[in-house]
N, C-alpha and C positions, 0 to 999 in steps of 0.2 A: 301424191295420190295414195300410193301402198299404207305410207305412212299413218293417214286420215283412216281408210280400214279395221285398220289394226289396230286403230284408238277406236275405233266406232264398236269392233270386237270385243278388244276388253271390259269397254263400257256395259256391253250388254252381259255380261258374266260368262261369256261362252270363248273359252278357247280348245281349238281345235288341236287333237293329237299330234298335228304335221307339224303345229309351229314348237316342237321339243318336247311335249309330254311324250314320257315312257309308260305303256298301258304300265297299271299294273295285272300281277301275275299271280293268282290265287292257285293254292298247291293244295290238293286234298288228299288225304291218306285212307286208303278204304284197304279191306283186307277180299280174300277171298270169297269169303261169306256178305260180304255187303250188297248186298239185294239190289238195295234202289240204288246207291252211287253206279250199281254195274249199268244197270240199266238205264240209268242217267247218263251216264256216258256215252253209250248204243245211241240213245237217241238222243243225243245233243241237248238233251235237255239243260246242264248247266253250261254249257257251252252260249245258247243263246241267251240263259237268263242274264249271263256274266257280261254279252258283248253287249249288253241294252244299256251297261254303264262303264264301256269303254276297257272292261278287262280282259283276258285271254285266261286259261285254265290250263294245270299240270295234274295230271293224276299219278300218285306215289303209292303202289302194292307193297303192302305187309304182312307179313304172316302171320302176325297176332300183333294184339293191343301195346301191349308194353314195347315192341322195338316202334310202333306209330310214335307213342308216346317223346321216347327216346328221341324222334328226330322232330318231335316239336320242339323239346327242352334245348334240342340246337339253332334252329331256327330254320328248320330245312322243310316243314310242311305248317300250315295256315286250318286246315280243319281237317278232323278228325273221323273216324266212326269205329268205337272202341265200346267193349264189356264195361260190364260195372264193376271192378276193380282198378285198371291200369288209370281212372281218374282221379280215386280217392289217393293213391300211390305217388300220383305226379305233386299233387298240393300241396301230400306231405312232406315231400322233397325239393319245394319249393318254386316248381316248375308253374308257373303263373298258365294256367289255361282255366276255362269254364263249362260246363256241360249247359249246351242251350235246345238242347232238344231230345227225346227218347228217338231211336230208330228202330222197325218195325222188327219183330222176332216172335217165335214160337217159343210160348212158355216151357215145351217138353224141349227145348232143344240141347239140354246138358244130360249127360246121363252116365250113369257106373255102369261098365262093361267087362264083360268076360268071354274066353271062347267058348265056342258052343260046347265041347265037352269038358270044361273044366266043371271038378266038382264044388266049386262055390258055387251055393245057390240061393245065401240070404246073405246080408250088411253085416252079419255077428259073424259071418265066415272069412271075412277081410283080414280079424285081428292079423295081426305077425305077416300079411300079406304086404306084398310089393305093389305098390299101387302107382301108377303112371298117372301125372297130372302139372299142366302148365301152371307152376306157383306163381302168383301174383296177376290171376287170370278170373275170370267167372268160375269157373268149374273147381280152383281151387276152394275159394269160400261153401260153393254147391257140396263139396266133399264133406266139409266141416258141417252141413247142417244135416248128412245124410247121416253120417255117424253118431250126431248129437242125438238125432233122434232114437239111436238103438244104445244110448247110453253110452257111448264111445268117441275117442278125442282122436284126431290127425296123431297122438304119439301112441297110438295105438297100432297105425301101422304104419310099412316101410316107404314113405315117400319118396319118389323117382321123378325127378324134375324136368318132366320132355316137351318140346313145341308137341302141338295138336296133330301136325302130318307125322311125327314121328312115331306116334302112339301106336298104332297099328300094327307095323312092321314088329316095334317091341313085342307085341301081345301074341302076333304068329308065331314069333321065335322062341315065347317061353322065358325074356329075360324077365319080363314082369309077368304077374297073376291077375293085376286088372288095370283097368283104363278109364279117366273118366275124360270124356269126350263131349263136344257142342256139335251142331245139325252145320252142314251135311257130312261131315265127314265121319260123325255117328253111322250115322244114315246110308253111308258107302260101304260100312264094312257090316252094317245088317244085310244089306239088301244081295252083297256079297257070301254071305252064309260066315262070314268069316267071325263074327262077335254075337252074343247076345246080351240083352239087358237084364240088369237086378231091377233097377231104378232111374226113372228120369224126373228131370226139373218141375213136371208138373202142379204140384201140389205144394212147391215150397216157394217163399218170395223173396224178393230183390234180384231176382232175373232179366235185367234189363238191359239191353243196348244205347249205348246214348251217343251221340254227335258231340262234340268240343270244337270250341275255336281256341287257338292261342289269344290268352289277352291280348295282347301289345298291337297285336293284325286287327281285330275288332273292335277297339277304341278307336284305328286308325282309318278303318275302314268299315264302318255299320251296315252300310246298305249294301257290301258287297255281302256280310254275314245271313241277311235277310234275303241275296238273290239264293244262295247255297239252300238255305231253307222253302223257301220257296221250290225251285228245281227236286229238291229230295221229293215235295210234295206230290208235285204233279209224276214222281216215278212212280211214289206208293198209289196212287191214281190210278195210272196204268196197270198196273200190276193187278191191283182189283177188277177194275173194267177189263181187262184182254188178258188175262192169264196166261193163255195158252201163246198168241205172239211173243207176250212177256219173258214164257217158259225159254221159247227158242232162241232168242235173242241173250238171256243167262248162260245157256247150251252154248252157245258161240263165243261167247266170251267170260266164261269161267275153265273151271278144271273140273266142272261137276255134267253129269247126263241131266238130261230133262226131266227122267226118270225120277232120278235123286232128290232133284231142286224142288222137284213138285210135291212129294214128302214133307220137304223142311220148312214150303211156305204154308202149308197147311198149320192153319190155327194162330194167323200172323195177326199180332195187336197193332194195326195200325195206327194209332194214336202216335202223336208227335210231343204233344204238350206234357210236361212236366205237373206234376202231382202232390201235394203233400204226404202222400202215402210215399212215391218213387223217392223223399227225400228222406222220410224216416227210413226207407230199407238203405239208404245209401249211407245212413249214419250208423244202421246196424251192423253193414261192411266198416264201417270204420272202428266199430268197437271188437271186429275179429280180426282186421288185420291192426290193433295194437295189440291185444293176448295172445298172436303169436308174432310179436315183435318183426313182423314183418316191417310194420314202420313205429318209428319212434315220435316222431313230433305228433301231436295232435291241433285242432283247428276246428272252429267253428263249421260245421257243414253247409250253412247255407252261403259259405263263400264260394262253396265250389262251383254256384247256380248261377244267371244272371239268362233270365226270363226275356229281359224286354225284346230284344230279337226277335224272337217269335211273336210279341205281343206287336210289332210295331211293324214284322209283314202282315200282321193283318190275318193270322192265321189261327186263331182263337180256337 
């Protein structure tokens, strides 16, 4: 009789987890600043889009883009939510991953920083200065186009190569003369009287936040990549619609005040979809990080992309 079942089961294409399927285990890499994975998380949002197809979720904190990166390249997390640098960097170094979606950001959210009584007070006052900035990050390329713009190159001044939390502490103490920094942690040490601004990201482009999936996890698994997308969707949702629940629920579960957080959602492009505009800036990243031989190999840009994901939850 068991027997008859159990043929009658397979028959119908349905077998059940009990009979030795191990779920699988989707691992996402978000950083401090990840908005809607935080709040996805709070509210279970990927949690139940993941269990509608039998998987279970691991959430991996990072401090920035490039160590996510890093532990994609080992095979220790499945999706991403990283700057527009630490992606064109993985390619070049042959780390098979794709960006399938933009994640939500404020375009002022980068910016050159000084303390409030230093006397720098214009970009031509940096030359020969010591400048704090995560290489191989967003704000490293942002530095390169602030400068360009005042006729002046990255060997122009003294490069200090620090995580994003460390900047701060640097800039109190005096070992460096400025900082450039991404929201909120901008946004912490304004709101703290401790920094102020020359310039922020607003008015320059390729400021972009993007999602990745590891190849090899998303060939093998699509419709778990499309629940991921999905779930991000209905956070940025939320986040629109209930702000202020939104706020709280960040407050509890970041390192940032509500205060802070509400600054740095201000002015959020919530758009998810990929752009031919977002691919040309991704290739103009790629043509500064070869002239400062940050990486060596070069690559087709639009290998770094793969659309259908998003096209195929349905999220147009």
């Amino acid at each position: 009789m068991i027997k008859t079942i159990l043929s009658l089961i397979v028959l119908s294409g349905f077998v059940p987890l009990s009979y030795g399927q191990t779920p699988v285990v989707v691992r996402i890499a978000y950083q401090p600043t990840s908005s809607a994975i935080l709040l996805g998380k709070a509210k279970g949002f990927y949690d139940q889009s993941f269990a509608k197809e039998g998987a279970k979720v691991e959430y991996d904190l990072f401090l920035s883009g490039p160590l996510a990166v890093e532990a994609a390249a080992g095979d220790h997390v499945d999706l991403l939510n990283v700057g527009n640098i630490p992606p064109v960097i993985a390619r070049a170094n042959g780390i098979d991953v794709k960006v399938i979606a933009k994640s939500a950001f404020n375009p002022a959210t980068n910016a050159v920083l000084v303390s409030p009584n230093s006397s720098i007070q214009t970009i031509e006052d940096l030359k020969g200065k010591k400048v704090a900035v995560q290489v191989g990050s967003s704000v490293h390329y942002f530095l390169s186009q602030v400068l360009a713009q005042k006729g002046l190159t990255l060997a122009d001044v003294q490069l200090v190569n620090l995580p994003g939390p460390d900047q701060g502490p640097a800039l109190e103490s005096g070992n460096v003369d400025a900082i450039v920094l991404w929201m909120p942690y901008r946004t912490q040490l304004e709101m703290a009287g401790k920094a102020r601004v020359l310039v922020d990201s607003a008015h320059f482009s390729g400021g972009i936040g993007v999602f990745m999936v590891r190849n090899e996890f998303g060939k093998q698994n699509p419709k778990l990549v499309q629940c991921f997308l999905k779930a991000t969707k209905e956070a940025n949702n939320y986040l629109k619609k209930h702000p202020q629940e939104a706020l709280k629920l960040l407050a509890a579960n970041s390192q940032f005040p509500a205060a802070i957080l509400a600054k740095s959602l201000e002015g959020f492009d919530w758009s998810m979809g990929i752009t031919p505009k977002d691919v040309e800036a991704m290739n103009g990243i790629k043509q500064f990080l070869k002239s400062t031989q940050v990486i060596r190999k070069d690559f087709v840009i639009q290998e770094l992309f793969d659309t259908s994901y998003y096209q195929q939850a349905g999220l147009r």
